[in-house]
N, C-alpha and C positions, 0 to 999 in steps of 0.2 A: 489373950489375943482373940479378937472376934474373928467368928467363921464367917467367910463371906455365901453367902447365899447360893448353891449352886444350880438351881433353877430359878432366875430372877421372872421368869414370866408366869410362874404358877400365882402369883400376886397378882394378876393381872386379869388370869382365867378366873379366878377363883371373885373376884372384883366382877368382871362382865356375868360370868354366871347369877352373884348375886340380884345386878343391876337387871338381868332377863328375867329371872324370878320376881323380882317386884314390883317389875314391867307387866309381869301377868296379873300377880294379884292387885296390883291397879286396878286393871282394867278389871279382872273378875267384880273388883269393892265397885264400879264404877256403872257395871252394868246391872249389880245388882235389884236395882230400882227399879226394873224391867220384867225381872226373872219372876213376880209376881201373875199369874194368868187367871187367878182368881176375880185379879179388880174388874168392876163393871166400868162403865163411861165415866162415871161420876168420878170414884175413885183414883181412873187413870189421871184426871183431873185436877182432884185434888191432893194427892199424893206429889203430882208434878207443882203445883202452887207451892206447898210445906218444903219442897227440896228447894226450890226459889228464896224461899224468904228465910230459910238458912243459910245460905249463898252458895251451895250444889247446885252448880248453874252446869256443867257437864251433866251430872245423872237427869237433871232435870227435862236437859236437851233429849235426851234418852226416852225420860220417859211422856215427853210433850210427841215425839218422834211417832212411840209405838203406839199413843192416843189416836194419831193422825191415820197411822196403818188399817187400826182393828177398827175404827169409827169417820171413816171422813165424811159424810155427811151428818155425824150427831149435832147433838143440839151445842155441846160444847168445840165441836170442831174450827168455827170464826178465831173465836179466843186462844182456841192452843196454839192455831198460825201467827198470833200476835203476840203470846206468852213466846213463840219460838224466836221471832226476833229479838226481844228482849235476853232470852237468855243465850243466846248466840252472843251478840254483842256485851254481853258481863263476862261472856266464855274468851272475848278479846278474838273471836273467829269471825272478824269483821267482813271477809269477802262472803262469808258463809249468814253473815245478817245480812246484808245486801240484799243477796239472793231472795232470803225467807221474804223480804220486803219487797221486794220485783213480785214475787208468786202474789203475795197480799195484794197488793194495787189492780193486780191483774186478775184476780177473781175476784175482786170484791170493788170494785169502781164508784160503787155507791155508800160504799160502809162510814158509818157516823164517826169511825177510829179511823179514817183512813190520812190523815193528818199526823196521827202518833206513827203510820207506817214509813211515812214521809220522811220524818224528821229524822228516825234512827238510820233511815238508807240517807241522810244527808250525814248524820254520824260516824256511820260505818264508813261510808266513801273518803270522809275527812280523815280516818285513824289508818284506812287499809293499806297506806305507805309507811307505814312505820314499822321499821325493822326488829329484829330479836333485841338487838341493844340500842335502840333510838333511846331508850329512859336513860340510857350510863352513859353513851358518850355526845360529845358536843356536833352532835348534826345537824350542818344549816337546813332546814325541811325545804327552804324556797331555792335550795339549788337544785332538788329534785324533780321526776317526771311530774309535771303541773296537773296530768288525766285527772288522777284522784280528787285532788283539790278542785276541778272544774264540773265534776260529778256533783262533788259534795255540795258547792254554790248550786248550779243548774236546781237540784230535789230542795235547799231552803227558799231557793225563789219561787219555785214552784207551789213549794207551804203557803207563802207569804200572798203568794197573787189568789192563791184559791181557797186560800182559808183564812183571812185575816183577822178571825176571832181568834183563832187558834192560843189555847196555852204555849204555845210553842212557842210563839212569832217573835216575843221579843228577843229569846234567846237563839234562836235562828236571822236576826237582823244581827245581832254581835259577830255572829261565828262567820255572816258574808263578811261583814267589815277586815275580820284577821284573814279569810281566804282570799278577799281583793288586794289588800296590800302582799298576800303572799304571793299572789301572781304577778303583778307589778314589778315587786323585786327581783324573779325569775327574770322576767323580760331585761331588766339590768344588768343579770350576770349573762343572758345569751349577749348583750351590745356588748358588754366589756370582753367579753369573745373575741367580737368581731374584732374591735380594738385592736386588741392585740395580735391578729393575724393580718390589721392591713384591709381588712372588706368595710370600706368605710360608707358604702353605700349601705349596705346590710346594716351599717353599725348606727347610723341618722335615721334609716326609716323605724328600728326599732325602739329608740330614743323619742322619735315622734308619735310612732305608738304608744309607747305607757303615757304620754303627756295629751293626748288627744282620749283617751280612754279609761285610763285612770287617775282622773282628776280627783284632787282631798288626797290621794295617797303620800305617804310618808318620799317615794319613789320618784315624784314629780322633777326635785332640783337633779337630782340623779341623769334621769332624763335630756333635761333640757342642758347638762354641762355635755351628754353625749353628743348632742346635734351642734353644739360648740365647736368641740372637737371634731368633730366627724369631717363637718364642711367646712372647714380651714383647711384641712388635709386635701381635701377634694379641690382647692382652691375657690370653693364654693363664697366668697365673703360677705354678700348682703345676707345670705342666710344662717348664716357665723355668728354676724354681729346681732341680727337679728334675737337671734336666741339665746347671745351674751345678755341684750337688754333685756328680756322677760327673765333672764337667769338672775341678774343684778338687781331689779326692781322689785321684786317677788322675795327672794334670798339672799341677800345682803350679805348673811356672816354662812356663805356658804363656801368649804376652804379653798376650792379651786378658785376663788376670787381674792385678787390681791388690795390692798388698801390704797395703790397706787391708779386703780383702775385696771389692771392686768388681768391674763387668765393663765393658768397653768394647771393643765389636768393633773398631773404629776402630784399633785398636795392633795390628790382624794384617791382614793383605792381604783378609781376606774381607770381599764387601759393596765394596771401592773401585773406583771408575771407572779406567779407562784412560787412562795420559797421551797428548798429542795425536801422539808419538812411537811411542808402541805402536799408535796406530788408524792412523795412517799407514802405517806397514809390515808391517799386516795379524799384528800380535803376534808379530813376532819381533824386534822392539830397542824398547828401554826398558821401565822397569818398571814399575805401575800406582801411579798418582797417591792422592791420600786424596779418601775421599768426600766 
């Protein structure tokens, strides 16, 4: 017969203690990089480069940090503020590269790198919504707050207009293309909101937003089946049919459109309630039920 255990939480203490234990000597290994007061400028420098390029991007932060402290106007001082957003943003401490990148722009306005500051504060702003488990589970990103995404646009556009040589640009004109259809799509699920609560004024003007503003997006039929719907509802009909025919001419095999000539919002996702699946898990599983 097995004995059952008759302190079942000493498993537990004995668990967190270890877990605080090696929560310290983490950090102890961590700050290590630091604890060195012998380096001169040079060293602090290069020591932080070598912890970089073995991918100690924390100690590195560390020691780019205590560079900045013991030296901020050395000769190596521009570069460690530059080394520090890179390895903030490898460290995934992306409000925390941000920042280093705001500080960059703003003492250094004239700097030859100041285009690589740009880019990763358009980086960081792109990544800095993304939650502890956004990699594991299926999260729409475009039903989230749009801030971040409209940061990260704002800093590549701002690449693109004032540095157009830039190594960057071409891969900062892709990452607008995903952030504009990303915003586009937001403005989709605020109309199908509205839809569904009956604000069908709210629910056309925003339909005619993403269609007046983001044109080429994936979001456009979307759009114009909302201003469909919307002003039917409203008894609105010239402007119904209206935007039936740009819907119909434009996207033909788009589903709210019947082969009969009909519309029926009801055959696209926009306008439908949420399965009891989806409101449950705060919309990240299962997919929205029919209205």
């Amino acid at each position: 017969m097995i004995k059952q255990n008759r302190h079942p939480y000493l498993i537990i203490i004995v668990a967190l203690t270890m877990l605080v234990s090696g929560c310290g000597t983490f950090k102890k290994f961590s700050s290590s990089a630091k604890d060195n007061t012998n380096y001169d400028e040079r060293g602090y420098y290069n020591a932080a480069r070598k912890l970089m390029d073995n991918g100690r991007f924390f100690e590195a932060t560390d020691m780019l940090e205590e560079l900045e402290s013991r030296y901020p106007f050395g000769r190596y001082a521009e570069q460690a503020q530059l080394d520090l957003i890179y390895s903030r943003y490898k460290s995934k401490e992306f409000e925390a590269a941000r920042a280093a990148a705001d500080r960059f722009i703003r003492l250094h306005p004239r700097h030859e790198d100041l285009d690589y500051a740009y880019y990763y504060r358009g980086l960081s702003s792109e990544l800095s919504d993304k939650g502890l488990f956004s990699n594991l589970l299926p999260i729409d990103r475009t039903q989230r707050d749009p801030g971040a995404a409209r940061e990260s646009f704002n800093d590549f556009s701002t690449l693109i207009n004032y540095f157009p040589d830039s190594k960057y640009v071409d891969d900062a004109r892709l990452r607008m293309v995903y952030l504009r259809n990303r915003l586009a799509a937001l403005e989709i699920h605020v109309a199908r909101y509205y839809l569904r609560r009956g604000s069908y004024i709210a629910a056309a003007n925003r339909g005619r937003y993403v269609v007046e503003n983001f044109q080429t997006t994936p979001s456009i039929p979307d759009g114009l089946a909302v201003m469909v719907e919307a002003y039917q509802q409203l008894g609105m009909h010239e402007l119904s049919e209206q935007s039936f025919n740009v819907l119909a001419l434009n996207y033909p095999d788009y589903p709210a459109l019947g082969k009969d000539g009909s519309f029926n919002i009801k055959r696209t996702k926009i306008g439908s309630k949420p399965s009891f699946l989806h409101s449950a898990t705060f919309g990240l599983f299962g997919r929205s039920g029919s209205k």
